[in-house]
N, C-alpha and C positions, 0 to 999 in steps of 0.2 A: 280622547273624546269618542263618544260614539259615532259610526257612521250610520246608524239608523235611526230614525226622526221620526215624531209622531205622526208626519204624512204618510209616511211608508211602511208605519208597522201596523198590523189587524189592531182591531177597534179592541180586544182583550189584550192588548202589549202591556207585559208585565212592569214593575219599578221605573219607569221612567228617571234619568239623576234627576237630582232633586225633590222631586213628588215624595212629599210625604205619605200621601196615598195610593197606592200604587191600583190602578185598576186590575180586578181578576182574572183569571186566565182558564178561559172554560176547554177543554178537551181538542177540542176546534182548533180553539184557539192559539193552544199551546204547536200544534201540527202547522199552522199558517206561521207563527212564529222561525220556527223550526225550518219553512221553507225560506220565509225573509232574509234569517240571518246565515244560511249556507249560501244562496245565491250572492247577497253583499261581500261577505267576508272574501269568496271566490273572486268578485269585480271588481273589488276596490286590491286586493290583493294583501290582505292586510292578514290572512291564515300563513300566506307564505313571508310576511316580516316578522310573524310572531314566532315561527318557524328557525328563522334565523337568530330571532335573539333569544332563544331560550332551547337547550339541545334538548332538553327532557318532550317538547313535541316532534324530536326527528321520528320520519318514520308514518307518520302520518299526515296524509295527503292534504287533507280536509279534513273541518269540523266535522262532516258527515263521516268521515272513514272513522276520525275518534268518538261516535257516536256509537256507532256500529260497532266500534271494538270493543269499548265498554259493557252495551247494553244486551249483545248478541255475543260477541266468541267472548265474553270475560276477558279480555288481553291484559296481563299482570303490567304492562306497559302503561296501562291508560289510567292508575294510579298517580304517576308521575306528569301525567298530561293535566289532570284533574289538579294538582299543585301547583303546575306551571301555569296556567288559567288565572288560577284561584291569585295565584302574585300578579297576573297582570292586569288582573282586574279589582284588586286592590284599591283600595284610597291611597294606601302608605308603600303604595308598589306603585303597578304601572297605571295606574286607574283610568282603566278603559271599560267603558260599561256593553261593550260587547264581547269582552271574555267575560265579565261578571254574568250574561245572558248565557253565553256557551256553559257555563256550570249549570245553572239551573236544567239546561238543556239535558247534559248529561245527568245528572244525578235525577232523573226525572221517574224510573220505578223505585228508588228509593223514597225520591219525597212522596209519591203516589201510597208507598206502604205506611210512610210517617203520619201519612192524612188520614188514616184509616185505621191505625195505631191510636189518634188523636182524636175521634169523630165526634167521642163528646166534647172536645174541648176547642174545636175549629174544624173548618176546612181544606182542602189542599190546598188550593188557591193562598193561604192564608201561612201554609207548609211554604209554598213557591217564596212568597213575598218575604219569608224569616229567611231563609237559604240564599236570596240574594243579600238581603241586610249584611248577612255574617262575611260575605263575599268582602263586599265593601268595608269592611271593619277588620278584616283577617290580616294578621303579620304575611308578609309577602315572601318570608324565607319559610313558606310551608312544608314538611315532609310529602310522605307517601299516606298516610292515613291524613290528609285533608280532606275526602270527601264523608270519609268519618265524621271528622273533626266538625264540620259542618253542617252535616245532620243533626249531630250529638248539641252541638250549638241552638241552633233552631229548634230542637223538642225543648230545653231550655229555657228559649223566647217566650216559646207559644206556650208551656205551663206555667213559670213562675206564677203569672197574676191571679191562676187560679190555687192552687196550694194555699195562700193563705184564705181562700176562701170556705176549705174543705176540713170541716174540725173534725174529720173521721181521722185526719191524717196529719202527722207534724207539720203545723203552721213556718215555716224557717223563715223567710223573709218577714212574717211579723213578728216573731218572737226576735228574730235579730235587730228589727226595728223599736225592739222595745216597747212594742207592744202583745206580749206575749203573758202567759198566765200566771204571771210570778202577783201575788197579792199587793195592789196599787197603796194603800195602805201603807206596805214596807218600803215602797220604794217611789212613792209621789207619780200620785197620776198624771198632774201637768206637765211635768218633765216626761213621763212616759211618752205623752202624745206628741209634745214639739219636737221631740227628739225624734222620734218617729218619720215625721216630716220631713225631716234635716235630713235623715238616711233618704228618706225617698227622692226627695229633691236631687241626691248626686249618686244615686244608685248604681248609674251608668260607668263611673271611674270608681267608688268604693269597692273597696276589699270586701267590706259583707256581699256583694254579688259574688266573688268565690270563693267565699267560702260557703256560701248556698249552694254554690255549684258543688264543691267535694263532697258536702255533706247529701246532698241527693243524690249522686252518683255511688256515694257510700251504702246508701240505705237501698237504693235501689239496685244496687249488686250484690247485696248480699254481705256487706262489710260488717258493717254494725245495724242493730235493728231500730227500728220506730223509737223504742224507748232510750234508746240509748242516745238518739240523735237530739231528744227533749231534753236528756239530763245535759250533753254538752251546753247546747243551746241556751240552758235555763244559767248555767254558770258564770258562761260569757255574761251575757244581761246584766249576771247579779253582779259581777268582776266590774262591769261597765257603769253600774251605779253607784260604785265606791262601797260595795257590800263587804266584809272581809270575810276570805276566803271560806275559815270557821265556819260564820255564822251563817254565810249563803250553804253551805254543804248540812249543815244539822235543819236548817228550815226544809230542803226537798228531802233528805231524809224521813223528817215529821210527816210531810205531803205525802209522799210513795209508803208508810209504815215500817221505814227500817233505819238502822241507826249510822251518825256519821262513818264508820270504817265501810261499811257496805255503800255509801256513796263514796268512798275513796275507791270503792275496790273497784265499781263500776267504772268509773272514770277514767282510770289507769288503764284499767283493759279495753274499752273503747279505743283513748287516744291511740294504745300499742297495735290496733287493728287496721289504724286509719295509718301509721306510719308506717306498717308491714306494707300497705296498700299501697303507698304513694307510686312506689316506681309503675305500677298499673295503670294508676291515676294519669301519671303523667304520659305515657305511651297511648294511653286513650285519647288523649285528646291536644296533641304532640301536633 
């Protein structure tokens, strides 16, 4: 449980548990945070229990000193602090929502870069409130790349909803949702759309959430390109609508103007780039 209360935190105190809405966290605000929760954690004595049950914060005095270590000397230490937090601020760890607050604290020129990285597509405040979510949602046997891991999560959050909204750029969560540019025609549009729904409806525990996650992590590192991420994409869909395999592969053949081996060929080599990739994949975001 937290020991900070809406009485005693600044009028910008971030995720409150429970609050689906978490109020925003203006510059100020974040600073008067930052003083609330070092003075608490110090009084209630609750830095030196976390201290005890978890060795990966030995070594550091205070949230302030691992503030500092992180944000000023870089200390390759404060990796492991940033883990240890991150489990015990956990739902499925220790789910204390003032280690969930101390991550946000610390990772705070990163989410500042992420906000700013993201400017058309949110705010930081908005960076803050995705960075706690993941906190609370994160396995609690975290490594050393958790506050990676956690960034990389939150850019995630905050673009998904807009991607499909952007037809410069592969739609993946609607094409995976089956509602993607395959001709409705071939494959019935009422089924396109309720089905659609039904993905969106459990998005949250579905597998198509990662595998939108590889596949945008893929495209956006340079694994496989734009086109290549449609062809996958368009297969799955057509696999999923009881298309046989044939006949989905000579139809996008017809659409792109080239014949079924040259969609074999594509496809093979795609998969084999995403599988050379995986062990990256998986170290990313480990």
């Amino acid at each position: 449980m937290s020991t900070i209360n809406a009485a005693s935190a600044p009028a910008t105190y971030p995720p409150l548990p429970g609050s689906r809405a978490p109020a925003p966290v203006s510059t100020s605000g974040q600073s008067q945070l930052a003083e609330v929760l070092f003075s608490d954690l110090a009084r209630t004595g609750k830095w030196s229990s976390w201290c005890e049950a978890d060795p990966r914060l030995e070594g550091m005095v205070s949230l302030e000193d691992a503030v500092d270590a992180w944000q000023r000397r870089r200390d390759p230490r404060t990796y492991a602090v940033v883990a240890a937090l991150t489990s015990i601020g956990s739902r499925r760890g220790g789910d204390d929502d003032d280690a969930a607050l101390a991550v946000v604290l610390l990772l705070g020129p990163g989410i500042v870069r992420l906000g700013v990285t993201l400017r058309d597509v949110c705010e930081v405040d908005d960076v803050r409130t995705a960075v706690w979510e993941e906190v609370k949602l994160a396995e609690p046997q975290m490594g050393n790349l958790a506050a990676r891991y956690l960034l990389q999560r939150a850019r995630q959050r905050l673009t998904r909803p807009t991607v499909a909204a952007r037809r410069s750029e592969v739609s993946l969560d609607q094409q995976l949702g089956w509602g993607g540019p395959l001709p409705s025609s071939r494959f019935g549009a009422g089924h396109v759309h309720d089905h659609g729904r039904a993905v969106a409806a459990s998005a949250a525990d579905d597998p198509v959430r990662d595998l939108v996650d590889v596949l945008t992590w893929a495209r956006e590192g340079g694994v496989i390109e734009a086109d290549e991420v449609e062809l996958l994409v368009e297969l799955i869909a057509a696999a999923n609508h009881g298309v046989a395999t044939e006949d989905a592969q000579r139809l996008l053949g017809e659409r792109r103007g080239v014949g079924l081996r040259t969609i074999r060929r594509r496809r093979d080599a795609a998969v084999a780039r995403l599988r050379a990739a995986a062990p990256a994949y998986l170290a990313a975001t480990a």
